[in-house]
N, C-alpha and C positions, 0 to 999 in steps of 0.2 A: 201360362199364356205364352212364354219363351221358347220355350223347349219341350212343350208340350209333357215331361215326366213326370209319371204319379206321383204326387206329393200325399205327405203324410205326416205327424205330429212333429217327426225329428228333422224332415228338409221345407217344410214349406215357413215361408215366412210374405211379410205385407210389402209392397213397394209403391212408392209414388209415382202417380203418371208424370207430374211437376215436380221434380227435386224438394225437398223441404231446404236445400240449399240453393234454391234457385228460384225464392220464394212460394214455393208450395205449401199445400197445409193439409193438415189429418183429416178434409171430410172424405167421407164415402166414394164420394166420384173421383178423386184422386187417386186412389190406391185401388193395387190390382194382387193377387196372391200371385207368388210364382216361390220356384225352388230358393234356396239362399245363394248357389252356385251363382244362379245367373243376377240375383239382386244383386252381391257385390262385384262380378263382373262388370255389370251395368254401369255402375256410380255413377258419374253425371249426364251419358249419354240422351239427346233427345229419345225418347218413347218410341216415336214411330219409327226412328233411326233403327235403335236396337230392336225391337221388333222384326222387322224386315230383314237384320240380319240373322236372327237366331231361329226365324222360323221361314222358310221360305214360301209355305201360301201366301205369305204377305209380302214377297218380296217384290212383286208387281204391279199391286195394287194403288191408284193413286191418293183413295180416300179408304182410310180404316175407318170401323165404328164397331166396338168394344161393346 
């Protein structure tokens, strides 16, 4: 969803919309699949933040919906 790169067994992994250290939690609507690169990139950044900077269709959008 980040960087839009084919993911596959060996790079893709799960990310939280809400930090699990910013009290988040493991349901469904939480987590988004994206590469590992940009999940620990990301660490604690707001969602919509890093979103908009890593993919630019969303960089001017005022409302996302996922």
């Amino acid at each position: 969803i980040y960087c839009e790169k084919e993911l596959n067994v060996d790079n893709a992994t799960s990310d939280h919309i809400i930090p699990i250290s910013m009290r988040g939690n493991n349901s469904q609507v939480n987590i988004v699949v994206c590469c590992t690169d940009c999940n620990n990139e990301r660490g604690n950044l707001p969602f919509k933040e890093y979103l908009k900077i890593k993919n630019l269709k969303y960089k001017k959008q005022k409302h996302i919906f996922i």
